[in-house]
Every structure is written in structure tokens, then in C-alpha cells.
C-alpha positions in Angstrom: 53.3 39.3 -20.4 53.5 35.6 -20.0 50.5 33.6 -18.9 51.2 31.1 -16.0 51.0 27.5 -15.2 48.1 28.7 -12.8 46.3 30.2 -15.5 46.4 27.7 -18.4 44.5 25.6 -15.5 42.3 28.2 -14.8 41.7 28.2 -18.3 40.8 24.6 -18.7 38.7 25.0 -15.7 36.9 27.2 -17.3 36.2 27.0 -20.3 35.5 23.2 -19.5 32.6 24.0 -17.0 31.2 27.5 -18.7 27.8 27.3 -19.5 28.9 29.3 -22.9 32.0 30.1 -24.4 31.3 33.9 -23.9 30.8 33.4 -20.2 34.1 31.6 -19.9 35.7 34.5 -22.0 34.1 37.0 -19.1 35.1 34.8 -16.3 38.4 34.6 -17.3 38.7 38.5 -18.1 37.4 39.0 -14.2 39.7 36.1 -13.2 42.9 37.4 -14.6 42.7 41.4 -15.6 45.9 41.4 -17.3 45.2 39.0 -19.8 42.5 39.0 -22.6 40.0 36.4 -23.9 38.1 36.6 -27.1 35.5 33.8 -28.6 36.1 33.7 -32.4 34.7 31.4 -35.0 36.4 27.5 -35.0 37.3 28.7 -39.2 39.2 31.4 -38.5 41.6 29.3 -36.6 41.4 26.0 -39.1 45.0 26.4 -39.6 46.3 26.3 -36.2 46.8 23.8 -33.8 45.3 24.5 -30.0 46.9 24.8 -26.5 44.2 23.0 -25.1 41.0 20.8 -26.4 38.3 20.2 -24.0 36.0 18.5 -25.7 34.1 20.1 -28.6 35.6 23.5 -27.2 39.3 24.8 -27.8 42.0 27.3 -26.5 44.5 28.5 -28.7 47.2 31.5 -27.0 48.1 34.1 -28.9 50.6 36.9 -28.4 51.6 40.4 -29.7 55.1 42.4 -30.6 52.3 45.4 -29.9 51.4 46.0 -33.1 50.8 42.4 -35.1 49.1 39.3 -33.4 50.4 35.9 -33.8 49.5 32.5 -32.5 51.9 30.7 -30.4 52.5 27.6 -28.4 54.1 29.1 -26.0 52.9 30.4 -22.8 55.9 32.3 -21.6 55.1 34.7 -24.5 51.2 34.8 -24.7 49.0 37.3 -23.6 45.1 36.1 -24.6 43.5 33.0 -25.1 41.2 32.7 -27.8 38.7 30.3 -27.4 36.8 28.3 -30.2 34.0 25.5 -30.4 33.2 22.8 -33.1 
């Protein structure tokens, strides 16, 4: 599943106006069903470089052959957005 230019602005929508970064990860889940979102810790992704930085908050994509995940800067392959904040 690729995400959509409509989405990556949903995404930056809201993420940038969500009270937490959990309630952004929920909104988005009821926003776009087919797509996942999942708040981990800003560590576990020190060696990536985000889609999107909105201020102290990130959004990396992320995508999956179906059995391995990998991060990936390319929305025409991604599936979830992971969201961190520093």
C-alpha cells in the first residue's frame, strides 16, 4: 500500500496540532484505516533520517515485504508512519 500526497498532509496536520503524540497516532488510525501509526521512542530511530519534522515532533514512514520492516523515504512504498518527539 502506498500512502498518498493527501495523507502525508494529513499527517503533518496532525501530528502538528495533537495534543499528544498518541492522540495523533489514534487520529490518524481513524483517519486512514488502511494505514498504521505507532509512537516509539526518539532513540530507537537515532539513525534514521525523518519524512517530516514538525517541530520537536517527527514522522518517519516505514514499510514491510510482509515479514521484515524497514524505514523508507518513500511514500509510494510505505504503509505506517511512526511518529517520535525530542
Amino acid at each position: 500500500m502506498a500512502l498518498s500526497g493527501e495523507q502525508l498532509r494529513g499527517a503533518s496536520e496532525v501530528v502538528g496540532y495533537a495534543p499528544t503524540l498518541r492522540d495523533a497516532a489514534t487520529i490518524l488510525r481513524g483517519r486512514y484505516p488502511g494505514v498504521r501509526a505507532i509512537v516509539v521512542d526518539e532513540g530507537d530511530m537515532k539513525d534514521e533520517t525523518p519524512a517530516l519534522r514538525l517541530g520537536h515532533r517527527n514522522v518517519y514512514l516505514a514499510a514491510s515485504d510482509g515479514h521484515c520492516w524497514h524505514v523508507t523515504h518513500s511514500a509510494d512504498e510505505a504503509s505506517v508512519f511512526i511518529l517520535t518527539q525530542h
